[in-house]
KEKOL-72316 format. One line per field, with one value per residue (C-alpha): residue number from 1; residue in three letters; x, y, z. Coordinates in pm, whole numbers, plus 32768, in hexadecimal, padded with zeros to 4 digits. Layout:
nr <- [NUM; ...]
rest <- [ALA; ...]
px <- [X; ...]
py <- [Y; ...]
pz <- [Z; ...]
//
This chain:
nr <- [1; 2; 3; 4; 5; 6; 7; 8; 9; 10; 11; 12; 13; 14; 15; 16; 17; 18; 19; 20; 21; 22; 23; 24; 25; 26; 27; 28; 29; 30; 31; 32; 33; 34; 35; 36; 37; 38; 39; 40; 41; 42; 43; 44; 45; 46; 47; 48; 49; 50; 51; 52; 53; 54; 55; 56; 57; 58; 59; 60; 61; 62; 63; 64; 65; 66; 67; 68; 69; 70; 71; 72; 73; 74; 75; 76; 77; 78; 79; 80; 81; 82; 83; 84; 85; 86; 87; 88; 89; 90; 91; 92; 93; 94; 95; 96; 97; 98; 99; 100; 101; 102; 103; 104; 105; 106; 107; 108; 109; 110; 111; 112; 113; 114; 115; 116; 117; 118; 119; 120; 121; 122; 123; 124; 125; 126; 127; 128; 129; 130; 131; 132; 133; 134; 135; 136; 137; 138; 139; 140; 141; 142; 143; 144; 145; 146; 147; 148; 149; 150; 151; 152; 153; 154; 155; 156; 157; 158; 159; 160; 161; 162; 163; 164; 165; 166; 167; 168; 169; 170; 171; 172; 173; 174; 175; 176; 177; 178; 179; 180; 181; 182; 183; 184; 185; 186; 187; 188; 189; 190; 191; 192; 193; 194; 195]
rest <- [UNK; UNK; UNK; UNK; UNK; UNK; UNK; UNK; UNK; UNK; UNK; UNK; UNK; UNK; UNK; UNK; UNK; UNK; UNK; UNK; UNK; UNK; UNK; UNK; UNK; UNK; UNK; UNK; UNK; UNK; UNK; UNK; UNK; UNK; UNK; UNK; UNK; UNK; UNK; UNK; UNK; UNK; UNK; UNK; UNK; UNK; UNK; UNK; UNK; UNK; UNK; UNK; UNK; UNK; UNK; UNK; UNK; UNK; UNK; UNK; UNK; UNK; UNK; UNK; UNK; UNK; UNK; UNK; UNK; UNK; UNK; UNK; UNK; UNK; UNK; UNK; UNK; UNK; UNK; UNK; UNK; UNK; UNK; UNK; UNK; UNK; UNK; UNK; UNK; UNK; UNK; UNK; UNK; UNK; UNK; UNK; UNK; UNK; UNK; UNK; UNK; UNK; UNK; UNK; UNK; UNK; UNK; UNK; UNK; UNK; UNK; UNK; UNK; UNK; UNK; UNK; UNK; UNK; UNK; UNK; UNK; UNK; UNK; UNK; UNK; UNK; UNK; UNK; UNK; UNK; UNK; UNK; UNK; UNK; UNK; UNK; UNK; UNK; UNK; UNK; UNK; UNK; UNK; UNK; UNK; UNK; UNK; UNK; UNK; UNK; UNK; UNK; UNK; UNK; UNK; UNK; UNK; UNK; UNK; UNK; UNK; UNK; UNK; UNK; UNK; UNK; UNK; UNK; UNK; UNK; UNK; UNK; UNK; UNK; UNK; UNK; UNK; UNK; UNK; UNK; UNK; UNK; UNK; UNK; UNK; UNK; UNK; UNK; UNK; UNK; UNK; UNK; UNK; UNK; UNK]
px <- [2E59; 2F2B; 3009; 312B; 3111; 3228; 333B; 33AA; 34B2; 33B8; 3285; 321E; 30B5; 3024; 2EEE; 2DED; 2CBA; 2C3C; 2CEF; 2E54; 2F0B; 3008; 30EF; 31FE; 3351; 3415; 3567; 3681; 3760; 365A; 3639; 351A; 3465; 349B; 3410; 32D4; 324D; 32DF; 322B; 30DB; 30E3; 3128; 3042; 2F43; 2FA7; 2F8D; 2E2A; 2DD7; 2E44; 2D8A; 2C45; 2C99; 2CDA; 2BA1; 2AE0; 2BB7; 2B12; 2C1D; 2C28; 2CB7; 2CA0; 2BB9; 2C5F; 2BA0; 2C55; 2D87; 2E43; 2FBB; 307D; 2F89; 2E82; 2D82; 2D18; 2C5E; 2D04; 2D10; 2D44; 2DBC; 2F10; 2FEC; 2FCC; 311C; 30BA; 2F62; 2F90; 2EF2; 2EAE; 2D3D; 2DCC; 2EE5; 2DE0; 2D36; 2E9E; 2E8B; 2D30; 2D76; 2EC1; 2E1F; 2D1C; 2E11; 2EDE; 2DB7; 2D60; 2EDA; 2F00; 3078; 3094; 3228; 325D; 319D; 3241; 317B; 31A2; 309E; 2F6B; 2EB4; 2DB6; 2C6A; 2B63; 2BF8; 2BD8; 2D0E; 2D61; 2E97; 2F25; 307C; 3033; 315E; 3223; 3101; 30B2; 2F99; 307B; 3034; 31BD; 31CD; 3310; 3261; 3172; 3251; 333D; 321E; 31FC; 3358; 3368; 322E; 32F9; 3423; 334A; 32B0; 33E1; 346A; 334F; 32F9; 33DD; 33BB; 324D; 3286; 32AE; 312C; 30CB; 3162; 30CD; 2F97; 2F8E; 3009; 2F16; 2DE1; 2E8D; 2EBA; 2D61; 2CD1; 2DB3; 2DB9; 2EC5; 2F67; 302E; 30EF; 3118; 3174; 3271; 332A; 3302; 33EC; 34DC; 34EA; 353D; 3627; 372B; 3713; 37BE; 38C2; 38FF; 3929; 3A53]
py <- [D250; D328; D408; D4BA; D63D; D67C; D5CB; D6AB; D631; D5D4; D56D; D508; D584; D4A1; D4E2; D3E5; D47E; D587; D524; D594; D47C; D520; D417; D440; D3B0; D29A; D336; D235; D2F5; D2AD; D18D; D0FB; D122; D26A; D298; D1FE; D2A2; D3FA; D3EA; D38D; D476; D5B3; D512; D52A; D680; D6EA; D679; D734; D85C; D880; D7EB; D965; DA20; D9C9; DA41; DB77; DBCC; DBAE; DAD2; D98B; D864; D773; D658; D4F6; D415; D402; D298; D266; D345; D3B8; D4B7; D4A6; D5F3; D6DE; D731; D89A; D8EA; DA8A; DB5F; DB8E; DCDA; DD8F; DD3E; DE17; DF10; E036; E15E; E0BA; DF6B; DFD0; E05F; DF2A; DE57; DF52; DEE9; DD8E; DD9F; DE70; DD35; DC5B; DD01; DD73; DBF4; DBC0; DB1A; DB08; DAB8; DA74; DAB2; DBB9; DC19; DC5C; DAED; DA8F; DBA3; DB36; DC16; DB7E; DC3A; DD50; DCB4; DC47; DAF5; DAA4; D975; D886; D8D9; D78C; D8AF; D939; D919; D9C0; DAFF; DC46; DC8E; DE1D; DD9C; DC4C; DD5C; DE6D; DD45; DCFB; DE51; DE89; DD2E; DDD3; DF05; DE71; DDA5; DEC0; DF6C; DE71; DE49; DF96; E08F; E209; E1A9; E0F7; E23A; E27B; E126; E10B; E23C; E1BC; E075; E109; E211; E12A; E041; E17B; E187; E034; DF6D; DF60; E017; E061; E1B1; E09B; DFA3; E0B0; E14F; E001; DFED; E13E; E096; DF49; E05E; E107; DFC3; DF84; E07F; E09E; DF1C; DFA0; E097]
pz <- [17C9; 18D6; 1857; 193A; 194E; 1A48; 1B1A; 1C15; 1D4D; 1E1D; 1D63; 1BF7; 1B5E; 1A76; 1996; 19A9; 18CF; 1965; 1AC7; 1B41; 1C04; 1CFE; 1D88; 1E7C; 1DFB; 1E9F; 1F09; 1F0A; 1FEA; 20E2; 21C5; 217C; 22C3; 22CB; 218D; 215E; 2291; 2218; 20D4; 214A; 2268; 2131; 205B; 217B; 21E6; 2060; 2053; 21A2; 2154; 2019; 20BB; 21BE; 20B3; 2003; 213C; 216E; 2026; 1F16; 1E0D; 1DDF; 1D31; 1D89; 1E6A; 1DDF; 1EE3; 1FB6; 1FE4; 202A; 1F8C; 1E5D; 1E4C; 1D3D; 1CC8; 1BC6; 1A99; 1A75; 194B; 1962; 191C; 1A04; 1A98; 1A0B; 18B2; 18EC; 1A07; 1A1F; 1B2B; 1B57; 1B8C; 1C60; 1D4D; 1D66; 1DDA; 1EF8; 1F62; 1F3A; 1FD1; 20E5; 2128; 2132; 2220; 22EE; 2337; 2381; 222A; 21ED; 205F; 2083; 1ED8; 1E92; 1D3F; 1BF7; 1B6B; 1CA0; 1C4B; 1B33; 1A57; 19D9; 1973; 1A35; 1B79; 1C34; 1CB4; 1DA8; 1D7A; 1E09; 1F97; 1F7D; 208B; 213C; 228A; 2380; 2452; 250B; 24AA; 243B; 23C4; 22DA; 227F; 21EB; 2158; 208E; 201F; 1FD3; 1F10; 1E29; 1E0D; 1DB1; 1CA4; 1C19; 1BF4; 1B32; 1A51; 1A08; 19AB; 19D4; 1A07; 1B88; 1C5A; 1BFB; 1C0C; 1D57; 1DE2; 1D94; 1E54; 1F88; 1F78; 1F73; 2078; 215C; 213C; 2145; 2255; 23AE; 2431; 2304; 238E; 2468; 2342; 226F; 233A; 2367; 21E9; 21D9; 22E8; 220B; 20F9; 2186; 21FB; 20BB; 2043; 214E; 20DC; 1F3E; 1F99]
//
């Protein structure tokens, strides 16, 4: 028995005992040879990047098989990170973040919905947006989408939290001072758009 645990606009996840079904969503405002092709192609992409990310070192679920526009995957069954962060925790985002980003690992939504907590490890899921980049620019988007996310979820608590995953991405990724400074760049259009 399958049962449905999210429809998002691009993809609904369906529960099949212990095995998440991710499958790419017609869209009938496009043609259909446009498509089809479109939705494998993510679908494959998705798998790929997981299958790096696995090798960089940080953990995802386990892809069981790839065909059309599904991906059968591990169920994990954690919290999602905003609902148990701490300073320990936050440290470890910034060292998985840092791998990702070190292998040129662009997650494309990395907001607290996609970290899950079990058994205090972390595991990054939806890489739906990702795509492999060198960008500075991809790289400190992804930060700033994290930031954002934190900020949201968090409260009075998110200036510490936040401090603490750039400090242990500082540390862990490859040229992180350049990353970083785009990051404050990113930042500050931001608020030149808010005024």
């Amino acid at each position: 028995m399958s049962k449905v645990l999210k429809t998002g606009a691009e993809a609904r996840l369906t529960l099949e005992g212990d095995t998440v079904v991710k499958e790419r969503i017609k869209k009938g405002y496009r043609l259909e040879q446009i498509d089809l092709p479109l939705r494998k192609t993510r679908t494959r992409r998705e798998s790929r990047l997981m299958d790096k990310a696995r090798r960089a070192k940080v953990k995802v679920p386990k892809v069981y098989s790839t065909e059309g526009y599904k991906i059968k995957m591990e169920f994990i069954d954690g919290e999602r990170i905003d609902k148990v962060l701490t300073k320990p925790l936050a440290k470890k985002v910034g060292e998985a973040v840092a791998k990702l980003h070190s292998d040129d690992i662009i997650h494309g939504d990395l907001t607290t919905s996609n970290i899950l907590v079990e058994d205090n490890e972390l595991y990054f899921i939806d890489f739906g947006l990702g795509e492999i980049s060198n960008s500075y620019e991809k790289k400190g988007v992804d930060l700033k989408v994290l930031e954002d996310a934190i900020t949201a979820t968090q409260g009075k608590k998110a200036p510490a939290f936040i401090e603490e995953i750039l400090k242990a991405y500082k540390k862990n990724a490859t040229n992180s001072e350049l990353v970083l400074s785009r990051l404050e760049k990113i930042e500050k259009r931001g608020r030149y758009k808010e005024r």
